[in-house]
C-alpha positions as CSV (number, residue, x, y, z in Angstrom):
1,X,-25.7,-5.0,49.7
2,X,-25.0,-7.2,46.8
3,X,-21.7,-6.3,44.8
4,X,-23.9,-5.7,41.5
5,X,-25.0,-2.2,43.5
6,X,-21.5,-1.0,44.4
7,X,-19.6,1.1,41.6
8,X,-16.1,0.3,43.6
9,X,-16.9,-3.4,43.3
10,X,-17.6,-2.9,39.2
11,X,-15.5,-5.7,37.4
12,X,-15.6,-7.6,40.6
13,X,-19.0,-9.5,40.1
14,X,-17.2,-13.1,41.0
15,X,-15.1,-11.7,44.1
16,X,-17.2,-14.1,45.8
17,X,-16.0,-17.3,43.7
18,X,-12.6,-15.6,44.0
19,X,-12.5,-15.2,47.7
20,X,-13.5,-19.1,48.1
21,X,-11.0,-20.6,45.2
22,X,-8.5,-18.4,47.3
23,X,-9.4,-20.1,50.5
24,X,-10.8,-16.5,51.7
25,X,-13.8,-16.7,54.2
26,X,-15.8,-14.7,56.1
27,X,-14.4,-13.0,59.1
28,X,-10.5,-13.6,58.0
29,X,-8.1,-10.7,58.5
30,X,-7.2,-8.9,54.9
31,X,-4.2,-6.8,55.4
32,X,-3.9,-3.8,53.0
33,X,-0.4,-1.6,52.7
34,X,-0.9,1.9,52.5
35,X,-0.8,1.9,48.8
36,X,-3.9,-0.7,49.6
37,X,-1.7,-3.3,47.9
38,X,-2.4,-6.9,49.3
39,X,1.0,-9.4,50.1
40,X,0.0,-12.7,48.7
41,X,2.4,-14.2,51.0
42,X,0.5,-12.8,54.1
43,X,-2.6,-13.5,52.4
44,X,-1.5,-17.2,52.2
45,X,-1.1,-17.3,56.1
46,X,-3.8,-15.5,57.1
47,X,-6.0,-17.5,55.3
48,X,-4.5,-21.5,55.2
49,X,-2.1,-21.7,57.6
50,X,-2.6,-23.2,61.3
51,X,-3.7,-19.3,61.7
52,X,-6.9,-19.8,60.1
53,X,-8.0,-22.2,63.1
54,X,-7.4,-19.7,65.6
55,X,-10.6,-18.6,67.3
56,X,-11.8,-15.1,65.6
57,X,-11.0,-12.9,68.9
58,X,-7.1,-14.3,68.5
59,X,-7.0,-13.3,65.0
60,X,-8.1,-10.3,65.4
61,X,-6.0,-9.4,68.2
62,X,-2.7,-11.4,66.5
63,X,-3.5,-9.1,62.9
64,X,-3.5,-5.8,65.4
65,X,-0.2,-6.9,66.6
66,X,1.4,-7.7,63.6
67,X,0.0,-4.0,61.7
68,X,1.9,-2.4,64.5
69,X,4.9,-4.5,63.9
70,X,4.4,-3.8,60.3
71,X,3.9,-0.5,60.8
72,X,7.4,0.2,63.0
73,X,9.1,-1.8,60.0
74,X,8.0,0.5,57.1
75,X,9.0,3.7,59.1
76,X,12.2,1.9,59.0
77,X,12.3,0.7,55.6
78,X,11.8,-2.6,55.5
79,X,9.5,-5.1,54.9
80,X,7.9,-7.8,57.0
81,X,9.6,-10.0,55.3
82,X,12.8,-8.4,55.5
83,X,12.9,-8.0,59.5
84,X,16.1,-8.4,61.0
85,X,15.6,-9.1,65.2
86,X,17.5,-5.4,65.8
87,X,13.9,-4.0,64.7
88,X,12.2,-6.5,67.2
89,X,14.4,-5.9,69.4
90,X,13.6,-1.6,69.0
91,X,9.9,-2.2,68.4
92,X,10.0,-4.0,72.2
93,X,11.4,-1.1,73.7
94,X,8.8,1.4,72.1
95,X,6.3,-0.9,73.0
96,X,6.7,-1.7,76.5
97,X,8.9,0.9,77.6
98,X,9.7,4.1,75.8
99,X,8.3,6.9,77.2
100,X,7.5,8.7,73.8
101,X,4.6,5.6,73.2
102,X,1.8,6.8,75.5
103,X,0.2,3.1,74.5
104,X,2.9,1.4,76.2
105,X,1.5,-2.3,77.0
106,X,2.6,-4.5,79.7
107,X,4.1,-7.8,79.6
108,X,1.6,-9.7,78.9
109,X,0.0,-8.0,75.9
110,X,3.7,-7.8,74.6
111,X,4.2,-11.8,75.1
112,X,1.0,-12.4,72.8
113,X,2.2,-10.3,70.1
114,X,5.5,-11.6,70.1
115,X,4.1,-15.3,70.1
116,X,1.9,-13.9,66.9
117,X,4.8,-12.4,65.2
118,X,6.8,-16.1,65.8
119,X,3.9,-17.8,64.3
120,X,3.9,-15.8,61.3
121,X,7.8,-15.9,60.9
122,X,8.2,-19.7,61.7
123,X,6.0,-20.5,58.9
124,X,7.6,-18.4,56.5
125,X,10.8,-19.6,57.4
126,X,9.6,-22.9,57.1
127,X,8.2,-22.5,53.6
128,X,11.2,-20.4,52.5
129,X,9.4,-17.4,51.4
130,X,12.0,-15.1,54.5
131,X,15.3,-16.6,55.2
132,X,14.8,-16.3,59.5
133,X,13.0,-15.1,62.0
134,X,13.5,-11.6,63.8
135,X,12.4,-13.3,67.0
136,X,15.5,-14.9,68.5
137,X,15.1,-17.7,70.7
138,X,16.6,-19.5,73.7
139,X,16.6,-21.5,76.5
140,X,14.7,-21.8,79.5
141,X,13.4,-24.6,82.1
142,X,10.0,-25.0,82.7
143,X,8.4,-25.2,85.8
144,X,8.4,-28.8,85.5
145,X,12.4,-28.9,84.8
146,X,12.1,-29.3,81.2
147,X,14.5,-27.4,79.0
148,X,12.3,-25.4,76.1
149,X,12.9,-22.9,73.6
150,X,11.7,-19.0,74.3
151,X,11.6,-16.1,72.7
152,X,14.6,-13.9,74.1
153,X,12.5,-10.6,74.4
154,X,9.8,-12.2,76.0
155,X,8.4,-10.3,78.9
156,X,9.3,-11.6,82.8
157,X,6.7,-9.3,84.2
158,X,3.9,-11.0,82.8
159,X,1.0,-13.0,84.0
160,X,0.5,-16.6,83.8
161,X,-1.7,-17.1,80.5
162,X,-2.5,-19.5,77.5
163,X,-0.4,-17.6,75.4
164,X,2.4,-19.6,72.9
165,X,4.9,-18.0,73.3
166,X,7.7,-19.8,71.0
């Protein structure tokens, strides 16, 4: 339906010429607050970062994660922007093991979220616009002897996978 035929869309006649000047294309994740505001910072990454190359199925699944993430943060009083690792380091136990989330998930499903939340917050830090990540990092060797950097709460229990998890 063309945007001429929707009363919500009234005023909005160029959201199309909007939406490409913004870099906005079809099939990018759009994340709303629950005052339906939209973060122009988030915005930014969802839709030119390195995030915008990510095959559609890991977008999808990496803007589930970080709602949920999101979600934990506001009942907490904070913004994404504002996370400090203690609310990473709560939202793992709820999410893998607290037995008041019947939708606990197991280590691999919790590895590809945190490697989505890194993503997000590695850029940011790099551009400045949060001053450091609440995924805390360390090190590890590799299984071919290599020393590289981890995420701390990354799950041991998981199975092999192409996950990045930084």
């Amino acid at each position: 339906m063309e945007a001429e035929h929707l009363p919500v869309l009234e005023g909005l006649e160029d959201l199309a010429e909007r939406e490409e000047r913004a870099g906005i294309h079809v099939g990018d994740p759009i994340l709303l607050s629950p005052d339906c505001r939209i973060d122009g910072v988030l915005s930014l990454y969802l839709c030119r970062s390195s995030f915008a190359r990510l095959a559609p199925e890991t977008k999808r699944n990496y803007a589930d994660d970080y709602c949920l993430f999101f979600d934990c943060l506001r009942a907490r009083g904070n913004a994404w922007n504002e996370a400090p690792p203690d609310d990473l380091w709560d939202f793992d136990d709820w999410r893998t093991r607290s037995p008041r989330n019947p939708r606990r998930v197991g280590g691999s499903r919790w590895n590809r979220g945190l490697a989505a939340l890194a993503r997000l917050h590695d850029w940011a830090v790099r551009r400045a616009y949060v001053a450091g990540n609440p995924v805390v990092t360390r090190s590890a060797v590799d299984r071919r002897g290599e020393v590289i950097t981890v995420s701390a709460a990354r799950a041991k229990n998981a199975r092999a996978s192409e996950v990045d998890l930084a």
